[in-house]
C-alpha positions in Angstrom: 100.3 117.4 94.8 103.9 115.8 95.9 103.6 112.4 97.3 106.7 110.8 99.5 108.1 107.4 98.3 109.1 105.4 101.5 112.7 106.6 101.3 112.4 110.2 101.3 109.6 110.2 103.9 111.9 107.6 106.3 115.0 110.4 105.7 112.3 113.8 106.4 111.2 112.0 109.4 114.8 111.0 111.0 115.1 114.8 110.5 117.9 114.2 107.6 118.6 118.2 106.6 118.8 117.9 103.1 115.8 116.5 103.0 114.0 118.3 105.5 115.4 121.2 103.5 114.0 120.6 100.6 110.5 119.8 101.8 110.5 123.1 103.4 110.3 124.3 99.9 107.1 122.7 99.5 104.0 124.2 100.4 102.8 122.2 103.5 99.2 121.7 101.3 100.8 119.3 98.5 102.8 117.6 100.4 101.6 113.8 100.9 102.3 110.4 102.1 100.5 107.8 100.4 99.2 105.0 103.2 101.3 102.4 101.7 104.8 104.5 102.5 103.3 104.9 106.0 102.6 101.1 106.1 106.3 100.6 105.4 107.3 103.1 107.9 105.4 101.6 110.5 106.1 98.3 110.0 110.1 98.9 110.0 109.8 100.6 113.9 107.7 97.4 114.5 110.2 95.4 113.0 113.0 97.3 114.8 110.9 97.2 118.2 110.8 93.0 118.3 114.6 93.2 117.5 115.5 95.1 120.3 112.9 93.3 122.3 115.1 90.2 121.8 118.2 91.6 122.2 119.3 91.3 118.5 118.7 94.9 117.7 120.9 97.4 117.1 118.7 99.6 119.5 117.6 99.6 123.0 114.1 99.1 123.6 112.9 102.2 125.1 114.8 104.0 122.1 113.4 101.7 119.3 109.8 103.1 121.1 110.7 106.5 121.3 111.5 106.7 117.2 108.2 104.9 116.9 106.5 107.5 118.5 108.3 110.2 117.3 107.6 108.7 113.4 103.5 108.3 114.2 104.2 112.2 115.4 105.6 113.0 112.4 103.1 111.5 110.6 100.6 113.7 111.9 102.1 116.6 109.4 101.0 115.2 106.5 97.9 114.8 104.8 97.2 111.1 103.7 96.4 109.5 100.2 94.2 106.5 100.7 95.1 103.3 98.5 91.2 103.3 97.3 89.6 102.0 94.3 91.2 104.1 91.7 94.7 103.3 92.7 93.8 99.8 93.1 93.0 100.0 89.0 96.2 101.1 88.6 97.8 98.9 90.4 96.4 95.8 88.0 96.8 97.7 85.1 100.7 98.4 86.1 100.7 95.0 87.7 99.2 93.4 84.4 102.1 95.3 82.3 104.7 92.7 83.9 107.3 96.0 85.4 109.7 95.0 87.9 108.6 96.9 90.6 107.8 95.8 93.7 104.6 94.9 95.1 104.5 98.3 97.6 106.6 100.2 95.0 104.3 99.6 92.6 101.0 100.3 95.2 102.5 104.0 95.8 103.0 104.4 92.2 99.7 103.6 91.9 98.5 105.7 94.5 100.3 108.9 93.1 98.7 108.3 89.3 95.2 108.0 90.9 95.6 111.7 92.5 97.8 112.8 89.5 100.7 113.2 92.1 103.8 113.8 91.4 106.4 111.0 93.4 109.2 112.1 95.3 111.8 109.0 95.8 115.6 108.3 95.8 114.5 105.2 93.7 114.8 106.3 90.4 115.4 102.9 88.5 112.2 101.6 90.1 109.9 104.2 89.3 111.3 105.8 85.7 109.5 102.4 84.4 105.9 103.1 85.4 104.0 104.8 82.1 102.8 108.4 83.4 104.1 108.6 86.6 105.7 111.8 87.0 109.0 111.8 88.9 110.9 113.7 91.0 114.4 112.5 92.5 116.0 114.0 95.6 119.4 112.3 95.9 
C-alpha cells in the first residue's frame, strides 16, 4: 500500500505532471490517502474560500469553490485509510518518543505504520525520524 502525505496529494490533485506522472505508475489499488491528508486538504480550500469571501484572497470566490469541488472530486479516486484505533497507538507511542513532527505529520505517519504503508511525501526531514516508517520521496 502507498499512502499520500499532504504535499504530494495537494500537487496530484492540482494536476502537477510530475506528479500525476508518477502516480500513474502506481496501481490505482495501493494507492491511498490517509483521512488526516484529506482533513488538511479540505481545510486549506476552506481556508482559501473565507479569504476570498473577504476579499483578502488571492482568488475569486466562485474560483476558490470550483478547486474545492474539483479537490472533493478528486478525492473520490482514492481509497481512504481511517485514523482508527491502531493508528491512534501509534500516534502516542510516536507522540511519547518526543520526535519533532507535527501533530498531523505525525497522525499520517501513524496512519501509514498501522496499515504497514509505505508514505509518499516531499517532507523528508520530517518523516526519516519516525522508527519504521517506510519512506518514499518524490521531489
Amino acid at each position: 500500500m502507498m499512502v499520500f502525505d499532504t504535499d504530494v496529494l495537494s500537487d496530484v490533485l492540482f494536476g502537477e505532471t510530475r506528479y500525476v506522472e508518477r502516480l500513474s505508475q502506481i496501481p490505482s489499488d495501493i494507492a491511498c490517502v490517509p483521512i488526516v491528508a484529506v482533513e488538511e486538504v479540505l481545510r486549506g480550500w476552506l481556508h482559501a474560500i473565507r479569504r476570498a469571501d473577504s476579499g483578502k484572497g488571492r482568488m475569486v470566490l466562485s474560483v476558490a469553490y470550483e478547486a474545492f469541488q474539483e479537490s472533493l472530486i478528486g478525492l473520490k479516486e482514492y481509497r481512504l485509510l481511517p485514523y482508527n484505533p491502531a493508528a491512534h497507538e501509534h500516534y502516542l507511542r510516536l507522540k511519547s518518543q518526543k520526535l519533532r513532527v507535527g501533530t498531523q505529520d505525525l497522525r499520517i505517519a501513524s496512519i501509514a505504520l498501522a496499515h504497514d504503508a509505505t508514505l509518499i511525501t516531499r517532507n523528508r526531514r520530517d518523516f526519516e525520524i519516525v522508527p519504521s516508517l517506510k519512506l518514499e520521496v518524490w521531489n
